[in-house]
BALOBA-1460 file (C-alpha; in Angstrom, 3 decimals):
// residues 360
<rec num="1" residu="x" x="-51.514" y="40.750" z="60.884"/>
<rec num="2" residu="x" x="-50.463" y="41.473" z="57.624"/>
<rec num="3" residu="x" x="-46.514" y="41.591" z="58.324"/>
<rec num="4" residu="x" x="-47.564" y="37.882" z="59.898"/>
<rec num="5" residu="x" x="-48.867" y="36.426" z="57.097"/>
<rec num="6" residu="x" x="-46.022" y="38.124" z="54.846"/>
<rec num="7" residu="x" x="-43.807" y="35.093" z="56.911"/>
<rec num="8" residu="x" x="-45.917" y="32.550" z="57.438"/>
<rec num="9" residu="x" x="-46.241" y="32.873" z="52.722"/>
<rec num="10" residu="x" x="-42.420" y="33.330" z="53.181"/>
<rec num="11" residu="x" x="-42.038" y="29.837" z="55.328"/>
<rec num="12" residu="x" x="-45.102" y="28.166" z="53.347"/>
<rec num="13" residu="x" x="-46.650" y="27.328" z="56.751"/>
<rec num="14" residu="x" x="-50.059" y="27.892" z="58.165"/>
<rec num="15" residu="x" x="-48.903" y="28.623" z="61.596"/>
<rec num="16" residu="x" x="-46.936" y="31.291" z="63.299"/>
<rec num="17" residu="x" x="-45.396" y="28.290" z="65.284"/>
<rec num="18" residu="x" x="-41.748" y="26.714" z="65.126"/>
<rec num="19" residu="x" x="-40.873" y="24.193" z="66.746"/>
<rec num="20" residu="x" x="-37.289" y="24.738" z="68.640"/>
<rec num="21" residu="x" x="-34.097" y="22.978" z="67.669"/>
<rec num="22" residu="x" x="-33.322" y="21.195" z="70.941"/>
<rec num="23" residu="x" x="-30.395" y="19.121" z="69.640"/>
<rec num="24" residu="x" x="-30.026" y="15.552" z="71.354"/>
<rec num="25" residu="x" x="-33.635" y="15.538" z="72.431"/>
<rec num="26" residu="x" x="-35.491" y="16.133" z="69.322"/>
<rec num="27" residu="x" x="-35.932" y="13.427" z="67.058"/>
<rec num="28" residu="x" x="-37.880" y="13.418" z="63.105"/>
<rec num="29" residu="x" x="-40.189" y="12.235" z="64.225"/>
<rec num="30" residu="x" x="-41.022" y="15.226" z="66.274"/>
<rec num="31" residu="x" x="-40.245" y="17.728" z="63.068"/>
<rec num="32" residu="x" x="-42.466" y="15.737" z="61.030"/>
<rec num="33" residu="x" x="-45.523" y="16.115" z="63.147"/>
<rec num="34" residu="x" x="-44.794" y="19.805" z="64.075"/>
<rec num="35" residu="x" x="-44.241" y="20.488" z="59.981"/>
<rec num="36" residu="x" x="-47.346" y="18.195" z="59.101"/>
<rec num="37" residu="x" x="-49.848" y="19.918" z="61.495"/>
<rec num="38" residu="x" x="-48.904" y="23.643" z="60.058"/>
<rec num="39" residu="x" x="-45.845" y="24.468" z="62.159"/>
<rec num="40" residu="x" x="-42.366" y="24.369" z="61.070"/>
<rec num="41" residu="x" x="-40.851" y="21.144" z="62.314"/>
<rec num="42" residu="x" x="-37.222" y="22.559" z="63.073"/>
<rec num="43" residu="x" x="-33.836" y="19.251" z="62.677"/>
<rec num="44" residu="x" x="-31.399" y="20.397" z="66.138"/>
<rec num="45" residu="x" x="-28.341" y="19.278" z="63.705"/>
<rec num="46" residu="x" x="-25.707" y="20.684" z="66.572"/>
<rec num="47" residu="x" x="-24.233" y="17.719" z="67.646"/>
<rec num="48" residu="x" x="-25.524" y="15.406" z="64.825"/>
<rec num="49" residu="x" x="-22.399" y="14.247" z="61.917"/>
<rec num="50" residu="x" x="-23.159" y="15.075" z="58.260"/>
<rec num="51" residu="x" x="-24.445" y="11.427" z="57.609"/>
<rec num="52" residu="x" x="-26.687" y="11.996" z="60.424"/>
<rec num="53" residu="x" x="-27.952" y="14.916" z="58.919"/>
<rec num="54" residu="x" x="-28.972" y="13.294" z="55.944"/>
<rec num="55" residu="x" x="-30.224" y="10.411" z="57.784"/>
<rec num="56" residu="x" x="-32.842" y="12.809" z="60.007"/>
<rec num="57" residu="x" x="-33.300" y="15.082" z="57.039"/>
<rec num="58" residu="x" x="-34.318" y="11.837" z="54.731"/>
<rec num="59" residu="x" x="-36.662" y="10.617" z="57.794"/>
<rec num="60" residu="x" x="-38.692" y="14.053" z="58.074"/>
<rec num="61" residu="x" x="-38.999" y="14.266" z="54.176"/>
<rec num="62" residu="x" x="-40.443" y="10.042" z="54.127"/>
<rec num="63" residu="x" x="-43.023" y="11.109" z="56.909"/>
<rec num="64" residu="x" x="-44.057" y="14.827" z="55.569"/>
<rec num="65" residu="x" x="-44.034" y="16.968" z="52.290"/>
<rec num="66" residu="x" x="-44.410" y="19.772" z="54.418"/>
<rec num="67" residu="x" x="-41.377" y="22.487" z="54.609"/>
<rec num="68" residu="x" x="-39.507" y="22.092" z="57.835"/>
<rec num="69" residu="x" x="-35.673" y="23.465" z="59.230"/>
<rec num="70" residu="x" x="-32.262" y="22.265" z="60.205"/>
<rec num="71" residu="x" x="-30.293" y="24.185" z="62.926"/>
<rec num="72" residu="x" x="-26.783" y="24.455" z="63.281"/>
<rec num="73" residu="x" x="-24.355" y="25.585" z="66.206"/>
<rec num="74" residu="x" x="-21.640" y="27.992" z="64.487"/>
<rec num="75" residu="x" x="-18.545" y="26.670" z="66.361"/>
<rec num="76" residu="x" x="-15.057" y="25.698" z="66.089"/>
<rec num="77" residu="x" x="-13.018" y="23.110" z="67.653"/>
<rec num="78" residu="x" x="-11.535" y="24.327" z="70.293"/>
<rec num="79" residu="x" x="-7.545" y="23.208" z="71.231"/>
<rec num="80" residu="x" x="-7.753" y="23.515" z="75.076"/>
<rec num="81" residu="x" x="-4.396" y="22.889" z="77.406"/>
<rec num="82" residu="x" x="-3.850" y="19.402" z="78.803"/>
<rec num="83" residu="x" x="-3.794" y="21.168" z="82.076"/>
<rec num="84" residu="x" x="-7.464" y="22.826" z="81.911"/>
<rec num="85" residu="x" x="-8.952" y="19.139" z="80.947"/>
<rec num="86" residu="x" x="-7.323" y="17.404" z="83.162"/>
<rec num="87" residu="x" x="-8.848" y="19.998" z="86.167"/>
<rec num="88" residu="x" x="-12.442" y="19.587" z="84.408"/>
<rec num="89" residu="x" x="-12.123" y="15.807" z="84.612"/>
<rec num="90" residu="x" x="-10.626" y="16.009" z="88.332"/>
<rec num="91" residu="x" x="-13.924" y="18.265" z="88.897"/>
<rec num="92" residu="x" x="-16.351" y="15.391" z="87.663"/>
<rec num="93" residu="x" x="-14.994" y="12.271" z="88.433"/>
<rec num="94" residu="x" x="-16.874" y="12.168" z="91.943"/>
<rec num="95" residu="x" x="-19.848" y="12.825" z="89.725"/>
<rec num="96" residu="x" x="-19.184" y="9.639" z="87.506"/>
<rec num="97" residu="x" x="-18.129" y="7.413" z="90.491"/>
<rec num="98" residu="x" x="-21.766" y="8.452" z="91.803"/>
<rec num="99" residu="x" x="-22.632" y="6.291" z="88.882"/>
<rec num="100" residu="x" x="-20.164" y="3.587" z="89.187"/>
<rec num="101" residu="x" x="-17.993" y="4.952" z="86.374"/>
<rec num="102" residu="x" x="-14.617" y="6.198" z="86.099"/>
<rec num="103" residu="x" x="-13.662" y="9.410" z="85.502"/>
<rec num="104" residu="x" x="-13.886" y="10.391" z="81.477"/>
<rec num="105" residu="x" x="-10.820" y="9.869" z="79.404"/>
<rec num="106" residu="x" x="-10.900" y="12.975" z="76.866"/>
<rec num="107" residu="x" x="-12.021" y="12.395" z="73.788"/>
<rec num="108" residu="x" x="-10.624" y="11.946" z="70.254"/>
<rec num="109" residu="x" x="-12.532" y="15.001" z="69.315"/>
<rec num="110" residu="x" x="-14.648" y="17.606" z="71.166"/>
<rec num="111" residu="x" x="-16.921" y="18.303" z="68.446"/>
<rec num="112" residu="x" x="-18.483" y="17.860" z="64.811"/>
<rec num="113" residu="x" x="-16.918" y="19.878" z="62.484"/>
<rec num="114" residu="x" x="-18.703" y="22.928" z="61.282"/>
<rec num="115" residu="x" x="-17.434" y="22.790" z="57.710"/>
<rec num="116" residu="x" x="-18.423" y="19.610" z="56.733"/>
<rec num="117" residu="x" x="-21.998" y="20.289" z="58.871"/>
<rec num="118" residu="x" x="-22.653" y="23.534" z="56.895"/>
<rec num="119" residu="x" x="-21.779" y="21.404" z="53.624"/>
<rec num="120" residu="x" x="-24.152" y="18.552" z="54.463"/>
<rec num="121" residu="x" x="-26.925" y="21.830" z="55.453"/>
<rec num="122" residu="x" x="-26.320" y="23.241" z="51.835"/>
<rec num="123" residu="x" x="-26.952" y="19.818" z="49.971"/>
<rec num="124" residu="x" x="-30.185" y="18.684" z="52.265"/>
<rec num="125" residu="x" x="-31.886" y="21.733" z="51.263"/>
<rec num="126" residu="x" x="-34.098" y="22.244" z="54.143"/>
<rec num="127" residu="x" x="-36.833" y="25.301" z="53.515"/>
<rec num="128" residu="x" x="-35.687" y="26.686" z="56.585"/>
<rec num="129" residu="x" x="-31.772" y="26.737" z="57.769"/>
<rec num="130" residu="x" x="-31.085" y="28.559" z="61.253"/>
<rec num="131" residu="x" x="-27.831" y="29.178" z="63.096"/>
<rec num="132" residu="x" x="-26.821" y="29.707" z="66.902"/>
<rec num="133" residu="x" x="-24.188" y="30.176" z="69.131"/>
<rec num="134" residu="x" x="-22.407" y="32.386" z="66.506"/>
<rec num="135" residu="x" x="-22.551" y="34.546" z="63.458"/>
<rec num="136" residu="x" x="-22.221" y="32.947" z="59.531"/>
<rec num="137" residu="x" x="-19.817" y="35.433" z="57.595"/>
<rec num="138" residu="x" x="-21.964" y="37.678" z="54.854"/>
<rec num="139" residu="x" x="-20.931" y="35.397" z="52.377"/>
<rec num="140" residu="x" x="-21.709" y="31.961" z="53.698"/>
<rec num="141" residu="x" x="-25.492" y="33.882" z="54.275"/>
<rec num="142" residu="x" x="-25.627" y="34.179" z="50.601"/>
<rec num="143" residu="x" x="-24.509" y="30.763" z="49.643"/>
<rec num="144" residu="x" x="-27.413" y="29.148" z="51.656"/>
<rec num="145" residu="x" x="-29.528" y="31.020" z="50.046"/>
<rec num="146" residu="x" x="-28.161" y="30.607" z="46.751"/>
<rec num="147" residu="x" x="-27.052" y="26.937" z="46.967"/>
<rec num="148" residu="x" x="-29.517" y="25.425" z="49.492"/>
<rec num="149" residu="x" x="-32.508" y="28.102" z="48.902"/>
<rec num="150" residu="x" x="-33.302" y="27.887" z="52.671"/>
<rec num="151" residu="x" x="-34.880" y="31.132" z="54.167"/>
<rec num="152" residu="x" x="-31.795" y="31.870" z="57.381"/>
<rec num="153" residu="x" x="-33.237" y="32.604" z="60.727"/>
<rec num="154" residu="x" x="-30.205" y="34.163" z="63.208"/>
<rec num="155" residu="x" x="-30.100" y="33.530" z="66.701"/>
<rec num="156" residu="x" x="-29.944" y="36.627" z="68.935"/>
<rec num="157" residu="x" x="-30.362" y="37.535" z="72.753"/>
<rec num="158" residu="x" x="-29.457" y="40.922" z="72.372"/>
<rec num="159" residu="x" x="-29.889" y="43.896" z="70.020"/>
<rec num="160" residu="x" x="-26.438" y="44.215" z="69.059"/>
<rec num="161" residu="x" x="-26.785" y="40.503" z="68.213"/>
<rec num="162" residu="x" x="-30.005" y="40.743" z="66.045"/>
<rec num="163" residu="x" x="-28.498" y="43.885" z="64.177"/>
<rec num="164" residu="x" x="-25.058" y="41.525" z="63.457"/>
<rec num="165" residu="x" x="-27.459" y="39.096" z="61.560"/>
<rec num="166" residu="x" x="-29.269" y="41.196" z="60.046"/>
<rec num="167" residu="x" x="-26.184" y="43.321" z="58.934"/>
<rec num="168" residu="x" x="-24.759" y="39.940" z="56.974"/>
<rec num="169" residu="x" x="-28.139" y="39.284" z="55.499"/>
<rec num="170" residu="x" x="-30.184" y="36.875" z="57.586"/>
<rec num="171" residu="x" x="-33.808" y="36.286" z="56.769"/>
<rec num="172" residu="x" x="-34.990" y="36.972" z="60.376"/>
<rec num="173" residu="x" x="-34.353" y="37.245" z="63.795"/>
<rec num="174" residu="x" x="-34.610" y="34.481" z="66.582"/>
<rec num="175" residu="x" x="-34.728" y="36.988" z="69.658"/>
<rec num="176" residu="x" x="-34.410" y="34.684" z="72.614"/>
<rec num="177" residu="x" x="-35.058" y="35.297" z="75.637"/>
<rec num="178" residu="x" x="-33.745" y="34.615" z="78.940"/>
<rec num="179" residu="x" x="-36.761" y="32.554" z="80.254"/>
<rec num="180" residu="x" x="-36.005" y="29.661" z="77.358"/>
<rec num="181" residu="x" x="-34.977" y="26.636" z="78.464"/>
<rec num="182" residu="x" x="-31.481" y="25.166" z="77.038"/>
<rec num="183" residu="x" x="-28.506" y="26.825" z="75.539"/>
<rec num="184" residu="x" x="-28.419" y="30.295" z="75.539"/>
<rec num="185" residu="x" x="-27.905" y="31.259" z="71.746"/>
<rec num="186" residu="x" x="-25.097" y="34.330" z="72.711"/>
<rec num="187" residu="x" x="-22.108" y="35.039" z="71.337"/>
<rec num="188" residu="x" x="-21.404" y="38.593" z="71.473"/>
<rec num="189" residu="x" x="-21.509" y="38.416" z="75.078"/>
<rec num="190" residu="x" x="-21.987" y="35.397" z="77.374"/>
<rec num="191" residu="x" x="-22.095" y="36.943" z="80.209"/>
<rec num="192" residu="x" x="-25.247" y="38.267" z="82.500"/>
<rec num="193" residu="x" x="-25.821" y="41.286" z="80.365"/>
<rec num="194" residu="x" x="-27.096" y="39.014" z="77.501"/>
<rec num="195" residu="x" x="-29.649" y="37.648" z="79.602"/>
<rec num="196" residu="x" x="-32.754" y="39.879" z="78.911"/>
<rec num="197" residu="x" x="-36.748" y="38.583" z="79.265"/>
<rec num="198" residu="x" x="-38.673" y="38.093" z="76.018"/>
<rec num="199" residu="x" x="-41.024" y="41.150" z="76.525"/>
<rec num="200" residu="x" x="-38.336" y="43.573" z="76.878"/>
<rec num="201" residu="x" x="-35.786" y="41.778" z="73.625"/>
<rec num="202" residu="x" x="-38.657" y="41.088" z="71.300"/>
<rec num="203" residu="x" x="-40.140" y="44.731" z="70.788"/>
<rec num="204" residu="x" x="-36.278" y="46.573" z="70.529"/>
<rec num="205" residu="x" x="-35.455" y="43.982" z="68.036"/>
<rec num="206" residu="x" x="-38.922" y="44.971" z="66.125"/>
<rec num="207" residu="x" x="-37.917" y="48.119" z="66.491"/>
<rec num="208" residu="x" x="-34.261" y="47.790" z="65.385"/>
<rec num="209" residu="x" x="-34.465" y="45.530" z="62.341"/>
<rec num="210" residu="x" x="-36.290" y="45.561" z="59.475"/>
<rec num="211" residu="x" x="-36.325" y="42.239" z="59.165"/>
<rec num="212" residu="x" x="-38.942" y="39.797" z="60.653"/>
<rec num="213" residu="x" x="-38.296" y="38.725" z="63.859"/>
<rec num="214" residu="x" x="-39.476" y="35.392" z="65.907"/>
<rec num="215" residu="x" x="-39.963" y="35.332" z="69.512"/>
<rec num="216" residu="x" x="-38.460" y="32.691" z="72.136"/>
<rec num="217" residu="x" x="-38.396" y="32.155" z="75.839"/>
<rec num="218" residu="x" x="-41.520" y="31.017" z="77.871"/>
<rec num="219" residu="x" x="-43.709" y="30.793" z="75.111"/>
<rec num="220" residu="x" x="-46.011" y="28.191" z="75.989"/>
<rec num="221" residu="x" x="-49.655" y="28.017" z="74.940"/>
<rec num="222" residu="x" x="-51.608" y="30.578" z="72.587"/>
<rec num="223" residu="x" x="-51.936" y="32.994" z="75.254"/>
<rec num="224" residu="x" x="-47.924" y="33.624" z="74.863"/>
<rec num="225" residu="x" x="-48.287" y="33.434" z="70.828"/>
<rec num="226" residu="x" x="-50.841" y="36.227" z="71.047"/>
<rec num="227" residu="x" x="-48.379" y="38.383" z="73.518"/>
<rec num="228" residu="x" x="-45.440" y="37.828" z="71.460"/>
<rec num="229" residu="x" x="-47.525" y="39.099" z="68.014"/>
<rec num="230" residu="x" x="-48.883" y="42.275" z="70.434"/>
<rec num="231" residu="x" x="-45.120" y="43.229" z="70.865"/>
<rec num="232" residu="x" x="-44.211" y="43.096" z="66.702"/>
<rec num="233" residu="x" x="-42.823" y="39.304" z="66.481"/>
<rec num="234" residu="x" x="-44.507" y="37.100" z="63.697"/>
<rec num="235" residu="x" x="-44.057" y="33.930" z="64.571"/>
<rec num="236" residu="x" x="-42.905" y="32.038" z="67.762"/>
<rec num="237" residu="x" x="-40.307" y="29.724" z="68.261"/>
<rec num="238" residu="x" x="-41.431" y="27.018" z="71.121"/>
<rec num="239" residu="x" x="-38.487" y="24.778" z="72.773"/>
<rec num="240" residu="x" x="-40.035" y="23.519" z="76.003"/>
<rec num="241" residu="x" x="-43.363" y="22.912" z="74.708"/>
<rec num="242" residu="x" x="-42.688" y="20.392" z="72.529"/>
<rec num="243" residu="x" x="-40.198" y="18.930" z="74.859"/>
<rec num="244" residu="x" x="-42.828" y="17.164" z="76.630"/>
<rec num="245" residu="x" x="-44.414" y="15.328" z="73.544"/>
<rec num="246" residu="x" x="-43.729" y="11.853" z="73.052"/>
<rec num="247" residu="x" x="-41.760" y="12.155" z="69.651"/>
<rec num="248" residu="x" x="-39.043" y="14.297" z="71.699"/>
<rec num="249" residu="x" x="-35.885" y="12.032" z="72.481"/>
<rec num="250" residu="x" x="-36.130" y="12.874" z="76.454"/>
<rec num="251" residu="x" x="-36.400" y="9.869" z="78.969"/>
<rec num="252" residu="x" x="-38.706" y="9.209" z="81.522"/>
<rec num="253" residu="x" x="-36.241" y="10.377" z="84.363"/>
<rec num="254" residu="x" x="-36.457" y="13.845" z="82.267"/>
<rec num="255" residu="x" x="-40.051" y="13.866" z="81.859"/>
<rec num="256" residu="x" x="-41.336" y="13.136" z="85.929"/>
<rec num="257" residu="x" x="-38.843" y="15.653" z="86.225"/>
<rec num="258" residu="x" x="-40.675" y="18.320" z="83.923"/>
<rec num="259" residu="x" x="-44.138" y="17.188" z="85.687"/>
<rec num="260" residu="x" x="-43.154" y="17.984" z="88.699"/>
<rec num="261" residu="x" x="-41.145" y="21.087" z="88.153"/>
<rec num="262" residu="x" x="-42.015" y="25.036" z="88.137"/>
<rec num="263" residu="x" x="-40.644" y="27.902" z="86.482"/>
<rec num="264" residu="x" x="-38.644" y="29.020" z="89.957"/>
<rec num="265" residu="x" x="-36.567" y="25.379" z="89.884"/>
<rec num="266" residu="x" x="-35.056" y="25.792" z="87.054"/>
<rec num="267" residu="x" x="-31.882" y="28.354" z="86.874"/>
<rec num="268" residu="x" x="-29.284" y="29.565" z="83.765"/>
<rec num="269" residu="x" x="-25.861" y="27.366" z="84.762"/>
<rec num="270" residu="x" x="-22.618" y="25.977" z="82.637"/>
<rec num="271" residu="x" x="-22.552" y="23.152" z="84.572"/>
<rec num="272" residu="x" x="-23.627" y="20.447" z="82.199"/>
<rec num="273" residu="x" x="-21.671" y="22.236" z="79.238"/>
<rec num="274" residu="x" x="-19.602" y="25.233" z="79.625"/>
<rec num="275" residu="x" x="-22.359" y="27.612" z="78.122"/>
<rec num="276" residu="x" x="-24.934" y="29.418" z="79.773"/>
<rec num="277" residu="x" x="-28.455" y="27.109" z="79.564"/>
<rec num="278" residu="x" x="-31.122" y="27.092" z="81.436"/>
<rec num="279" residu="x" x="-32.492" y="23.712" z="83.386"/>
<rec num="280" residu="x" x="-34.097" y="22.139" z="86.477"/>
<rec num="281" residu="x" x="-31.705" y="22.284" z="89.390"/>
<rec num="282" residu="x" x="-30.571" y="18.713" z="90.129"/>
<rec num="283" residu="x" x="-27.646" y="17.690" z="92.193"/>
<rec num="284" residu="x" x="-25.265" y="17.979" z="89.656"/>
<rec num="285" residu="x" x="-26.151" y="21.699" z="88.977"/>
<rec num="286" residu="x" x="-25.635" y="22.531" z="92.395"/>
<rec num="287" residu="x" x="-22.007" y="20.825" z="92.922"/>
<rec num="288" residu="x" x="-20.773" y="22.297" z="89.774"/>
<rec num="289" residu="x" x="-21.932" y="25.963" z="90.308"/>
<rec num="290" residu="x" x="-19.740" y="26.842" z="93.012"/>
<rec num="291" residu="x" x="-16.835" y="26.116" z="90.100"/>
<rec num="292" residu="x" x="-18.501" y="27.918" z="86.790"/>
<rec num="293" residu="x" x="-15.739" y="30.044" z="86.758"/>
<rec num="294" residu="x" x="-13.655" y="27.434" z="86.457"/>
<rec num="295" residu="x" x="-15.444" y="25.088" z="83.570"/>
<rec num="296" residu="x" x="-13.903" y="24.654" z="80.314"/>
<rec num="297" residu="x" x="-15.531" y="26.608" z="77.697"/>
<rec num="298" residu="x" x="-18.210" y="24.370" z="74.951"/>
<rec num="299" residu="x" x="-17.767" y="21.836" z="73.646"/>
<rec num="300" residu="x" x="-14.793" y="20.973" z="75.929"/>
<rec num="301" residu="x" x="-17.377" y="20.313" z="79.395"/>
<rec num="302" residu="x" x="-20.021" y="18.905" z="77.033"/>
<rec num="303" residu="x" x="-17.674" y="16.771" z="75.640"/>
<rec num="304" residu="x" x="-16.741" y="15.748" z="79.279"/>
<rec num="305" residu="x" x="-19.898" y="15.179" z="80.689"/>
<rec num="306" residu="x" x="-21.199" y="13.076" z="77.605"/>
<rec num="307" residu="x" x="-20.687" y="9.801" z="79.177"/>
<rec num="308" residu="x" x="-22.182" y="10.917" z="82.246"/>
<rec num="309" residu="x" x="-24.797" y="11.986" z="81.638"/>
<rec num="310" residu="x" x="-25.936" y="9.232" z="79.006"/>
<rec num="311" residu="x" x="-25.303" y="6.874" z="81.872"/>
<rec num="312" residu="x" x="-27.371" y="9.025" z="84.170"/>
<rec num="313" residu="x" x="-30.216" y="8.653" z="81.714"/>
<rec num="314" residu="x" x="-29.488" y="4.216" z="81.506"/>
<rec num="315" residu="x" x="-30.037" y="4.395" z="84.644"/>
<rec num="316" residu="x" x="-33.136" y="6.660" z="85.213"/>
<rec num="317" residu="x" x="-31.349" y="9.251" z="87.727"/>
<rec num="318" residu="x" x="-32.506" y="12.742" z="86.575"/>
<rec num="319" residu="x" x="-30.254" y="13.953" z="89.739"/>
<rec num="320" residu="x" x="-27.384" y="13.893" z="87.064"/>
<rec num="321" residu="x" x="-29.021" y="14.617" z="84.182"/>
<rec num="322" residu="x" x="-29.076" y="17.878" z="81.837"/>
<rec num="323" residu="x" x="-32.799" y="18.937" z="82.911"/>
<rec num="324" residu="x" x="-33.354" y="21.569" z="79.913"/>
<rec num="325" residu="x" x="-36.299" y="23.370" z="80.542"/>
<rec num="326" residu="x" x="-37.337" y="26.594" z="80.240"/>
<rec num="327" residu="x" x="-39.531" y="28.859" z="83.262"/>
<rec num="328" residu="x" x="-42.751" y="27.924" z="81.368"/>
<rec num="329" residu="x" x="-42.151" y="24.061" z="82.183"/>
<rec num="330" residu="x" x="-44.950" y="24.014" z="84.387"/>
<rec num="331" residu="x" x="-47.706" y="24.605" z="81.440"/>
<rec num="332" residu="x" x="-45.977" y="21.599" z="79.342"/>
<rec num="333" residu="x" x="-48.442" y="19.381" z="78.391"/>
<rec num="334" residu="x" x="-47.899" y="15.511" z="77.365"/>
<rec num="335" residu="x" x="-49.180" y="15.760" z="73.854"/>
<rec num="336" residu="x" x="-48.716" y="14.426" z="70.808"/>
<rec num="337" residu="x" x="-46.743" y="16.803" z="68.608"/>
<rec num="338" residu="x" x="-49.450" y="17.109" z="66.134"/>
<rec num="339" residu="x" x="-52.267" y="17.284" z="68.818"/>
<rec num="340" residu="x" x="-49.936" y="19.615" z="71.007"/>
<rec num="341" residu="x" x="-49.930" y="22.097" z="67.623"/>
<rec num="342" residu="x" x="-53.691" y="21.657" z="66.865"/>
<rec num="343" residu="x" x="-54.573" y="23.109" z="70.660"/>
<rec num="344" residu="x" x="-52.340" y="25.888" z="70.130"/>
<rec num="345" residu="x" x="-53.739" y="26.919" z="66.948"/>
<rec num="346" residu="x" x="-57.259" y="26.945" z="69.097"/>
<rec num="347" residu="x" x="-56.043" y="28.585" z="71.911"/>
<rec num="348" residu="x" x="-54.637" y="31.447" z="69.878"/>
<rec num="349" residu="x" x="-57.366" y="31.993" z="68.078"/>
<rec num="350" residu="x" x="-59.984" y="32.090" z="71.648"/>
<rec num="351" residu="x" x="-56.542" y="34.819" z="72.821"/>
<rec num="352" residu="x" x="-56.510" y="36.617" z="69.259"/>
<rec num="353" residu="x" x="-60.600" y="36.949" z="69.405"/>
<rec num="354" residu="x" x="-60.603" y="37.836" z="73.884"/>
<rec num="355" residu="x" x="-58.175" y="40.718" z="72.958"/>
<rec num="356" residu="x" x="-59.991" y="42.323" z="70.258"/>
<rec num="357" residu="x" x="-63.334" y="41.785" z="72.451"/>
<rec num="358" residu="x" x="-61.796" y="43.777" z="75.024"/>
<rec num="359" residu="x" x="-60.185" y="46.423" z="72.436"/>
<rec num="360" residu="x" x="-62.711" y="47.082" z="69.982"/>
């Protein structure tokens, strides 16, 4: 326990609890009440412009003192052929006219750039900053630290990956595991190889790095906090959990969808976006699947199915929807985000306390 509470004086939190970065269904709300209860209350900044970074940043900071994160995607804009959009819109337009839309005209831009997100990162400050989907050079790792003072938390779902952060002088390690719902944070390797359980990634990271490392992926009550401290992690990083609270940004098509769901309906696809993420199969999963070989990389398919599936959620049909969810959905509970934290603390505790019972 003492390597545990070495983080949790590191993070100036209570909890070894962080709430994940689910951009476009978080909301400050949600950050606030994770941070103010003793978690870390973690900004999903991926798809958010500077000004909205400052504008969720400035909301958490007028509803908590507390520390909490921002997360960014490490991406750049892509420059695909006129010829590979125009396929991925042929490919969706029977999806859109399911909704009484036409087919997606592409847009202006495919993404927010990078540079001026990591600039807006640097001058918010946030105690925590964390990274996915790619790797910050050795030298922008320093200048968070030195400019922003933020403690940087890499995103890894493989060794290799957790030694390449660690290597340009990350904080600690996100290892993620396959059962997590939403984007897969790879990029080493996207493919199947990268897909490895939480029990078997989080103790070879422990064992690789010297570094602290944080476990993801079907972590979903104190039960799983416990498990994930027995294997060397300390802290937890919780994505689906706190998708279900009220502060989260999901709408009610999303949520009877996560009632009703199990771990065995959801599945890892690039349908929705062109990276590997893990949701509830709906009907748009399954008539994009057959063509994931074919789907634009990210951000070009996310960019694509924007409009699609905002107009899916309008109009309260989850059947075309981005379900994110990870293979714990069915222990989501409907809390409140500071309730939801409060039983977690108590349920780790009873889980800390049973396991010592039983191994005096």
């Amino acid at each position: 326990m003492a390597a545990a509470n070495t983080l949790l004086e590191r993070l100036s939190i209570d909890l070894p609890i962080i709430q994940g970065p689910m951009t476009g269904s978080d909301r400050p709300q949600l950050a606030a009440a994770v941070s103010e209860a003793g978690g870390l209350g973690m900004l999903g900044c991926g798809m958010r412009s500077p000004q909205a970074m400052h504008e969720a940043a400035a909301a958490v900071r007028a509803a908590t003192g507390r520390p909490f994160g921002m997360n960014l995607f490490v991406l750049r804009a892509p420059s695909p052929d006129a010829a590979t959009v125009q396929a991925a819109i042929a490919r969706l337009a029977p999806l859109y006219a399911d909704l009484g839309l036409a087919a997606p005209e592409p847009p202006t831009r495919w993404c927010e750039d990078f540079d001026a997100q990591f600039e807006a990162l640097i001058a918010e400050r946030p105690a925590v900053a964390s990274f996915t989907f790619g790797l910050l050079t050795a030298a922008q790792v320093a200048r968070v630290k030195r400019e922003a003072g933020s403690f940087v938390i890499g995103t890894a779902t493989t060794v290799a990956e957790a030694r390449a952060w660690a290597e340009v002088g990350a904080d600690a390690v996100c290892a993620s595991g396959m059962e997590g719902g939403g984007h897969r944070g790879s990029f080493l390797d996207l493919g199947s190889s990268s897909q490895i359980g939480t029990m078997a990634l989080v103790p070879a990271c422990v064992d690789a790095l010297t570094i602290p490392v944080i476990a993801a992926g079907g972590i979903m009550d104190g039960r799983g906090i416990t498990a994930a401290q027995a294997l060397g992690a300390q802290a937890v990083q919780m994505g689906t959990a706190f998708l279900a609270c009220p502060e989260s940004a999901i709408g009610a098509a999303q949520r009877a969808a996560m009632a009703q769901a199990e771990g065995s309906d959801t599945r890892i696809t690039r349908a929705y976006s062109g990276r590997p993420a893990r949701g509830i199969v709906n009907t748009m999963m399954e008539r994009l699947d057959p063509h994931e070989a074919d789907l634009p990389a990210y951000p070009v398919q996310n960019a694509l199915t924007g409009a699609l599936r905002r107009a899916a959620a309008a109009q309260d049909r989850a059947d075309h929807l981005a379900l994110w969810a990870g293979q714990g959905v069915a222990l989501a509970r409907a809390l409140p985000a500071g309730q939801l934290v409060q039983v977690l603390a108590g349920e780790w505790e009873r889980a800390r306390a049973a396991l010592l019972a039983q191994n005096p």
